[in-house]
C-alpha positions in Angstrom: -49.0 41.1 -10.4 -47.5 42.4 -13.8 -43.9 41.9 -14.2 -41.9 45.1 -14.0 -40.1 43.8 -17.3 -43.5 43.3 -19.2 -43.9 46.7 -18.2 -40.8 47.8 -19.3 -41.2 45.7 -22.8 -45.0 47.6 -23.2 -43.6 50.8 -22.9 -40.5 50.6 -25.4 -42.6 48.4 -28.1 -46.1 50.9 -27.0 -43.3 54.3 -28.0 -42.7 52.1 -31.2 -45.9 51.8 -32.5 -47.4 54.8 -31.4 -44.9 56.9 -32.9 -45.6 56.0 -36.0 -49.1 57.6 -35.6 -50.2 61.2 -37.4 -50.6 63.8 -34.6 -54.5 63.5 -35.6 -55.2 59.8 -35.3 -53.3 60.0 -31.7 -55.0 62.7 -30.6 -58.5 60.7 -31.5 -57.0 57.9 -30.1 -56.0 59.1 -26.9 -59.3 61.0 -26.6 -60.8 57.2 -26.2 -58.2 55.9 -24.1 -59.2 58.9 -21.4 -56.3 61.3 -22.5 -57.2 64.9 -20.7 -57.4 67.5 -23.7 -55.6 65.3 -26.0 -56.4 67.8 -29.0 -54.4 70.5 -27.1 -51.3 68.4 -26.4 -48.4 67.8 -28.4 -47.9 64.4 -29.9 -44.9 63.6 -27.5 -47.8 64.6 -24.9 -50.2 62.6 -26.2 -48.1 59.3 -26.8 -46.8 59.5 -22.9 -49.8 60.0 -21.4 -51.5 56.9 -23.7 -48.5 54.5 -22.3 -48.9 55.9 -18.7 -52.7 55.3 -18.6 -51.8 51.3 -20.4 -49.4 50.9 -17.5 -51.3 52.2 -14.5 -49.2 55.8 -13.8 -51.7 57.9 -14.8 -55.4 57.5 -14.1 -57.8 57.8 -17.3 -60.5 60.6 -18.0 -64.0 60.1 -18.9 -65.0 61.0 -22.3 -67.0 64.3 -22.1 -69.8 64.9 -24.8 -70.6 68.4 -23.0 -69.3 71.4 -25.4 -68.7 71.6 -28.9 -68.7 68.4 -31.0 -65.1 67.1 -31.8 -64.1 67.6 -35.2 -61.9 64.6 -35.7 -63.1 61.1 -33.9 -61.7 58.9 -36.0 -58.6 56.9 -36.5 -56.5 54.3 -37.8 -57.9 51.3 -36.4 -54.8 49.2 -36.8 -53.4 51.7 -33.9 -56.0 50.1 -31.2 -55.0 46.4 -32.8 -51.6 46.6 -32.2 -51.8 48.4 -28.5 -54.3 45.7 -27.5 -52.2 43.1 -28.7 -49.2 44.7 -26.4 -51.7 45.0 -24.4 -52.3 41.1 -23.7 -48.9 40.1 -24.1 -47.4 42.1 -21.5 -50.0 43.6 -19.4 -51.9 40.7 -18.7 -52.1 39.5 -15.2 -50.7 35.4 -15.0 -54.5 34.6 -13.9 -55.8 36.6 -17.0 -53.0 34.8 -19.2 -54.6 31.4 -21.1 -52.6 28.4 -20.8 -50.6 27.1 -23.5 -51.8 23.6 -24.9 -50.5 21.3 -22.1 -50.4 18.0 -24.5 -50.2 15.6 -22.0 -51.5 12.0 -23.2 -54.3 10.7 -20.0 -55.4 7.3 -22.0 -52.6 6.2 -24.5 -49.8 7.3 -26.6 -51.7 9.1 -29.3 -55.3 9.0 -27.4 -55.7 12.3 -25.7 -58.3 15.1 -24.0 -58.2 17.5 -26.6 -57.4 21.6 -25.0 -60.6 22.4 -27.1 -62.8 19.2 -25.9 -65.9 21.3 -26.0 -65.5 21.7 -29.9 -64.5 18.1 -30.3 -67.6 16.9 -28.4 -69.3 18.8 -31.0 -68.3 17.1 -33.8 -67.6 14.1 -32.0 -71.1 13.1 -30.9 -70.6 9.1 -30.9 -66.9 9.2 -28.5 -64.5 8.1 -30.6 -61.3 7.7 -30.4 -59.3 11.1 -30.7 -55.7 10.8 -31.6 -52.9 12.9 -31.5 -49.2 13.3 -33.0 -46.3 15.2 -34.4 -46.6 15.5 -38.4 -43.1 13.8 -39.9 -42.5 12.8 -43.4 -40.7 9.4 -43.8 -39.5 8.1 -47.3 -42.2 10.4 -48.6 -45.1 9.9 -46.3 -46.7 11.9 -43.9 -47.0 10.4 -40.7 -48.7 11.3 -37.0 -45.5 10.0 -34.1 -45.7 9.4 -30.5 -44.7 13.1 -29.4 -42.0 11.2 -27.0 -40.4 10.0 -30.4 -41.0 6.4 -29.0 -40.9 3.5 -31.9 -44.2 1.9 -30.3 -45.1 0.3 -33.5 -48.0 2.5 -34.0 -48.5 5.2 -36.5 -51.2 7.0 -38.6 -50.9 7.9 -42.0 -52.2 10.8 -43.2 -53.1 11.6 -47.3 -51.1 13.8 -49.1 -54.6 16.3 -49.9 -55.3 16.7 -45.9 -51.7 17.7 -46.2 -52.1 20.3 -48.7 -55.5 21.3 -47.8 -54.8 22.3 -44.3 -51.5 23.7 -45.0 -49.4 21.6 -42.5 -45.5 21.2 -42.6 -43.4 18.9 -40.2 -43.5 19.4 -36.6 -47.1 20.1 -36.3 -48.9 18.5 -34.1 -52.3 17.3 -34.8 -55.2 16.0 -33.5 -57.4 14.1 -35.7 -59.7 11.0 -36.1 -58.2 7.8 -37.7 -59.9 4.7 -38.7 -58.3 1.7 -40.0 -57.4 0.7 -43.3 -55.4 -2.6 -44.3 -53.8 -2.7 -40.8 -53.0 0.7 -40.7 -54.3 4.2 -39.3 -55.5 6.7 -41.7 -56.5 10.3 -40.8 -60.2 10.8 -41.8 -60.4 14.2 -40.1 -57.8 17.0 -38.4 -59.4 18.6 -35.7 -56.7 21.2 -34.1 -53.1 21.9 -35.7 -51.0 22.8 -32.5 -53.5 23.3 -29.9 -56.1 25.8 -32.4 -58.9 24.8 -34.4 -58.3 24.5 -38.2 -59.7 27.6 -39.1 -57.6 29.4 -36.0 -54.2 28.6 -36.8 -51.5 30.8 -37.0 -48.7 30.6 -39.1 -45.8 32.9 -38.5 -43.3 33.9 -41.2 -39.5 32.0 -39.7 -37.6 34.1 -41.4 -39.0 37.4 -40.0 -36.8 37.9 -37.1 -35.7 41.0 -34.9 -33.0 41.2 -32.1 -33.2 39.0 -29.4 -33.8 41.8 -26.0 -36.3 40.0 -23.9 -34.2 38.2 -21.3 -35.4 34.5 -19.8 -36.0 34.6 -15.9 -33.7 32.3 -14.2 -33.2 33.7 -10.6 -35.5 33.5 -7.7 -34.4 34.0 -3.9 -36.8 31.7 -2.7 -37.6 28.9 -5.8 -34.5 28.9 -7.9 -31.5 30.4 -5.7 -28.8 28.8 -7.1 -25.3 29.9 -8.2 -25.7 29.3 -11.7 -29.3 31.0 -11.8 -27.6 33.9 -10.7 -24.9 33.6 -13.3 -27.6 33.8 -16.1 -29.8 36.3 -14.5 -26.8 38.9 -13.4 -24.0 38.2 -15.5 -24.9 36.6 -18.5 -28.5 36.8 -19.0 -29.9 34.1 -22.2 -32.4 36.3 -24.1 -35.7 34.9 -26.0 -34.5 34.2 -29.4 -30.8 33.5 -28.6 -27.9 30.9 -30.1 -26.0 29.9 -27.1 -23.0 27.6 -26.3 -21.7 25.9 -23.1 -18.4 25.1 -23.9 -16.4 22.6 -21.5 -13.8 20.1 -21.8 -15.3 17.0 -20.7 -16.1 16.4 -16.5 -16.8 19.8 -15.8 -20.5 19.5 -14.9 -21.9 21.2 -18.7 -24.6 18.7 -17.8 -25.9 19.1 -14.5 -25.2 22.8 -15.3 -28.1 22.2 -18.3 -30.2 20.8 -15.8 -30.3 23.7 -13.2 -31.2 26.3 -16.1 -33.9 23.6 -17.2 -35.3 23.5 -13.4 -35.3 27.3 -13.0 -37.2 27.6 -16.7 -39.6 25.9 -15.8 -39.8 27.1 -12.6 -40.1 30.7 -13.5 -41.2 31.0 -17.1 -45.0 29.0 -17.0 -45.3 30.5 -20.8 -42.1 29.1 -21.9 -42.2 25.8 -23.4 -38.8 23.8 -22.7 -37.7 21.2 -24.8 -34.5 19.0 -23.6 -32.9 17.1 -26.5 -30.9 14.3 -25.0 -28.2 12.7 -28.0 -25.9 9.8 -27.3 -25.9 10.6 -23.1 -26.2 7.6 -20.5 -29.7 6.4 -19.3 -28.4 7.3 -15.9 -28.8 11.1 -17.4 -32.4 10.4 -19.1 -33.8 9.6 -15.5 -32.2 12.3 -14.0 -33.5 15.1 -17.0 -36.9 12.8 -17.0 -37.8 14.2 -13.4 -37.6 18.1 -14.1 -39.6 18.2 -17.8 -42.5 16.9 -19.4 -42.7 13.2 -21.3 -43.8 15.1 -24.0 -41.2 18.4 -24.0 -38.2 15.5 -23.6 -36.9 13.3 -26.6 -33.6 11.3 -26.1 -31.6 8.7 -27.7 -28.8 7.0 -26.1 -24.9 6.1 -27.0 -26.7 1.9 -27.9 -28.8 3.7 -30.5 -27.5 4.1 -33.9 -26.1 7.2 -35.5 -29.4 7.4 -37.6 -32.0 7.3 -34.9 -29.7 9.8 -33.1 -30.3 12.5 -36.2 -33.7 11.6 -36.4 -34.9 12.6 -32.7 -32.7 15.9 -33.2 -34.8 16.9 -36.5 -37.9 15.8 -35.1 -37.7 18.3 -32.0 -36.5 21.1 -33.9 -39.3 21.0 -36.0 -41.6 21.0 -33.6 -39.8 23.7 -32.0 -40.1 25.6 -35.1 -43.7 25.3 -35.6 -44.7 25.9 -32.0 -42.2 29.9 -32.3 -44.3 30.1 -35.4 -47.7 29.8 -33.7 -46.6 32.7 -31.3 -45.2 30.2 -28.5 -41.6 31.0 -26.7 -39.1 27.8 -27.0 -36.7 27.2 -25.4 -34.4 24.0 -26.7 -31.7 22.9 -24.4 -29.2 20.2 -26.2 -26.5 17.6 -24.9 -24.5 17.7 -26.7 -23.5 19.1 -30.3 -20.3 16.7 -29.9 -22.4 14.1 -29.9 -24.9 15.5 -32.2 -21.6 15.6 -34.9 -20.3 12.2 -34.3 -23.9 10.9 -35.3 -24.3 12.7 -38.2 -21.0 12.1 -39.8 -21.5 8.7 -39.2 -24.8 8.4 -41.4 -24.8 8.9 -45.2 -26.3 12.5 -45.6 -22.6 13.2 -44.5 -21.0 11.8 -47.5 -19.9 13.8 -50.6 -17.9 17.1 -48.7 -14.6 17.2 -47.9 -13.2 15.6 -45.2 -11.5 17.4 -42.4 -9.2 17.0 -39.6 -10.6 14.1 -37.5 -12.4 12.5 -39.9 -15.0 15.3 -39.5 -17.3 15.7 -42.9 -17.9 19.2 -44.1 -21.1 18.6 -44.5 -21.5 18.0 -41.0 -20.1 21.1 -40.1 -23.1 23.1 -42.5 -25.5 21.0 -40.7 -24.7 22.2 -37.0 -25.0 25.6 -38.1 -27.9 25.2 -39.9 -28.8 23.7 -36.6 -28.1 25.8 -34.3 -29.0 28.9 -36.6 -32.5 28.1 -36.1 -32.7 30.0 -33.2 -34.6 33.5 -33.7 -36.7 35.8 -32.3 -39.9 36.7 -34.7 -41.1 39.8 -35.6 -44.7 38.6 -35.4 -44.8 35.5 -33.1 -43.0 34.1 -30.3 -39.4 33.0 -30.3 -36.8 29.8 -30.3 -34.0 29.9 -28.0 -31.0 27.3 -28.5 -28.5 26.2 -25.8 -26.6 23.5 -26.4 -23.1 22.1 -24.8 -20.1 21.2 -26.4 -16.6 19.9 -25.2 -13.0 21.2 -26.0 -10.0 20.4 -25.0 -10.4 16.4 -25.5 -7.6 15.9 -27.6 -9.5 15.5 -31.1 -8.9 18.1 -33.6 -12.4 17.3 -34.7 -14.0 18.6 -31.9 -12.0 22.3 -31.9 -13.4 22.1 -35.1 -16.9 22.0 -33.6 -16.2 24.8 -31.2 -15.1 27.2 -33.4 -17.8 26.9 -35.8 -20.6 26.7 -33.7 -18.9 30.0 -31.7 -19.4 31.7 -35.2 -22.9 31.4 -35.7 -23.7 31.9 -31.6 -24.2 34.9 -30.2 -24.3 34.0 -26.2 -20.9 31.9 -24.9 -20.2 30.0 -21.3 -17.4 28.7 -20.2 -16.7 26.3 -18.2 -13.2 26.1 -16.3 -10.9 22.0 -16.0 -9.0 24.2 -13.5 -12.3 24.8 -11.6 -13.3 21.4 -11.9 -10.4 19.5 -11.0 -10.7 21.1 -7.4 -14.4 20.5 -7.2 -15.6 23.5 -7.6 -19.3 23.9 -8.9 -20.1 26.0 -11.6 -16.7 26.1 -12.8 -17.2 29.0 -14.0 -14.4 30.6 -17.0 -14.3 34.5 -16.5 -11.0 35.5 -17.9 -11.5 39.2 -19.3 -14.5 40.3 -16.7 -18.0 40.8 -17.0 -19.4 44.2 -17.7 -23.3 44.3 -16.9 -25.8 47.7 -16.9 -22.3 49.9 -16.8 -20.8 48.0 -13.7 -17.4 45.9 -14.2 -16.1 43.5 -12.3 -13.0 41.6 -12.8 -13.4 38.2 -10.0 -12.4 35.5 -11.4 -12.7 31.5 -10.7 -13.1 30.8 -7.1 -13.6 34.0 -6.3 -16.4 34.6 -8.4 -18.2 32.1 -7.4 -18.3 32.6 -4.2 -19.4 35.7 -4.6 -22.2 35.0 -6.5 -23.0 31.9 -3.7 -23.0 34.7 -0.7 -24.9 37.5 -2.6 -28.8 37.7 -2.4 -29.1 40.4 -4.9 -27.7 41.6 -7.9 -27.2 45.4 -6.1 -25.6 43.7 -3.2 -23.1 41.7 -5.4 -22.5 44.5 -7.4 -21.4 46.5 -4.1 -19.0 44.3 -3.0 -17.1 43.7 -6.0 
């Protein structure tokens, strides 16, 4: 089955590119595509019918050669690129969709069955060793890391010309053979750069970004029927490409609220690729996050580890993050917490040399949040990083109302979460103060209320007709 939003998504980005068109080319084009008479129709006409025969609506016509010849059979071939490529991102059945690189490790840490073993074998006729890792530069040198961002004691070195020559940057991850030199690993050969062969890969311009619109499915009535997927799908739904906060003042579940939109994610999204960063938190809360996502999708550090260590796994996720949006992959990066994130950062020395702030909060470690979190995009011409991160208020620190408000300037989704709610055990405790208006409907519940409306509704229809 095709999603009724992939349809909808063909259709508006389909009007967009077709418009564009000369009458002439569409009427050639549409001739192809089984468009009855498309020389006789208008180009409104013409484009409709083209999107209605894509989508299924309208059944195609053979091409006749019977009767005069056709004057004009040719067109802009860049027309047919761009439909096909709509075509296959949001037309495609799931069992017609590839899937995404898993990268999941099945002999050791950096030993792994490659997703393009055929070509490996190829050039890998003597089964050796293939080894795999995230690209980081450290003090200068390029390095291959366990993608877990696990000190194992083991890492490969690769040259300065590999890195040129293949045009890698950090967060990469390659696949490569490595042979030893002087008690170290040294990359002889890359193989893939994020899941493609070498002469495949795609590379994205970052800073190319559109308007986030494609919303993230959270809800299901049968696999993910909770009261917080509801929240995101009905009320505040988190689009590809988004910069979103969870604001809460501390015990009010921000964290097992994280969770549930990770579950439901992954649940209901099998081209999304979720990444949970983990800073400062509990090991309690690495088990409980290490059950719903991938080893590989889930880096952590914990509040023993030092404020260094801390940065360090946040950088090396994001960059990975970046490199997989700009290889036409969907993201999505959940955080706990930016509090956390801040207190690390302003306690190692790329903090020093800004003004200092109420709290003891560096400036510097405000610009780096926001550079952070400002990551998050949508691309223009491949896939998209969405950011969601938690952050607490209302703990008696002027450094962390700091936090909030800057964070709330560069975001463009916000949650709240209630202490009123919490204190009476009430879960989500959810903060709805003004209202919500969705798809022209308004409704005005509030606290308790609310979510027990959202808790007894089984559609979005049915809770809209009872509030």
């Amino acid at each position: 089955m095709i999603d009724e939003r992939n349809v909808e998504q063909f259709e508006l980005y389909a009007l967009e590119v077709l418009s564009k068109a000369g009458i002439k080319d569409l009427q050639a084009y549409g001739r192809e595509e089984g468009v009855a008479w498309a020389t006789a129709k208008k180009k409104g006409e013409v484009i409709q019918e083209i999107i209605d025969i894509f989508t299924g609506k309208l059944a195609p016509v053979p091409v006749s050669n019977q009767g005069a010849p056709v004057k004009n059979n040719h067109y802009d071939p860049k027309i047919k690129e761009k439909m096909d490529a709509l075509r296959a991102q949001y037309l495609a059945k799931e069992s017609e969709i590839p899937p995404l690189p898993s990268f999941v490790s099945k002999r050791e840490e950096l030993v792994f069955e490659s997703p393009v073993q055929a070509e490996l074998d190829r050039q890998n006729p003597y089964k050796n060793n293939v080894y795999r890792g995230q690209l980081t530069v450290i003090g200068g040198v390029c390095y291959l890391l366990p993608l877990r961002c696990i000190e194992n004691g083991q890492r490969i070195v690769l040259s300065e010309k590999l890195f040129a020559e293949y045009g890698l940057q950090e967060g990469d991850i390659v696949s490569c053979f490595a042979e030893m030199s002087t008690s170290v690993l040294v990359v002889t050969q890359v193989l893939t750069v994020n899941g493609r062969d070498v002469k495949e890969r795609v590379r994205n311009d970052f800073d190319d970004a559109v308007y986030a619109t494609e919303p993230i499915r959270f809800y299901h009535q049968e696999r993910a029927n909770s009261v917080v997927c509801k929240y995101l799908e009905w009320l505040s739904p988190v689009c590809k490409g988004q910069r979103g906060c969870l604001i809460a003042p501390p015990k009010a579940g921000k964290t097992q609220f994280l969770r549930e939109i990770a579950k439901s994610a992954i649940e209901l999204n099998p081209r999304l690729n979720v990444f949970v960063l983990l800073v400062g938190q509990p090991v309690e809360e690495v088990s409980a996050f290490r059950k719903i996502v991938g080893e590989e999708n889930f880096i952590y550090s914990t509040y023993d580890d030092e404020p260094e260590r801390q940065v360090f796994t946040a950088d090396f996720i994001m960059n990975r993050a970046i490199a997989y949006a700009q290889n036409n992959a969907d993201v999505l990066l959940l955080i706990d917490s930016f509090t956390t994130l801040a207190r690390a950062y302003n306690d190692t020395e790329q903090s020093i040399g800004g003004k200092t702030l109420a709290g003891g909060l560096e400036s510097k470690t405000l610009q780096y949040l926001k550079k952070y979190l400002g990551k998050a995009r949508k691309l223009q011409q491949g896939g998209s990083l969405t950011v969601l991160g938690t952050i607490s208020e209302n703990t008696g620190n002027p450094m962390d109302e700091l936090i909030v408000n800057e964070l709330l300037s560069v975001a463009n989704l916000e949650i709240r979460l209630s202490d009123a709610l919490a204190s009476k055990r009430i879960y989500p405790a959810l903060e709805c103060k003004d209202g919500y208006a969705v798809d022209n409907e308004r409704i005005t519940l509030q606290g308790e209320k609310l979510v027990h409306a959202l808790s007894t509704s089984k559609t979005k229809e049915e809770f809209f007709q009872k509030n």
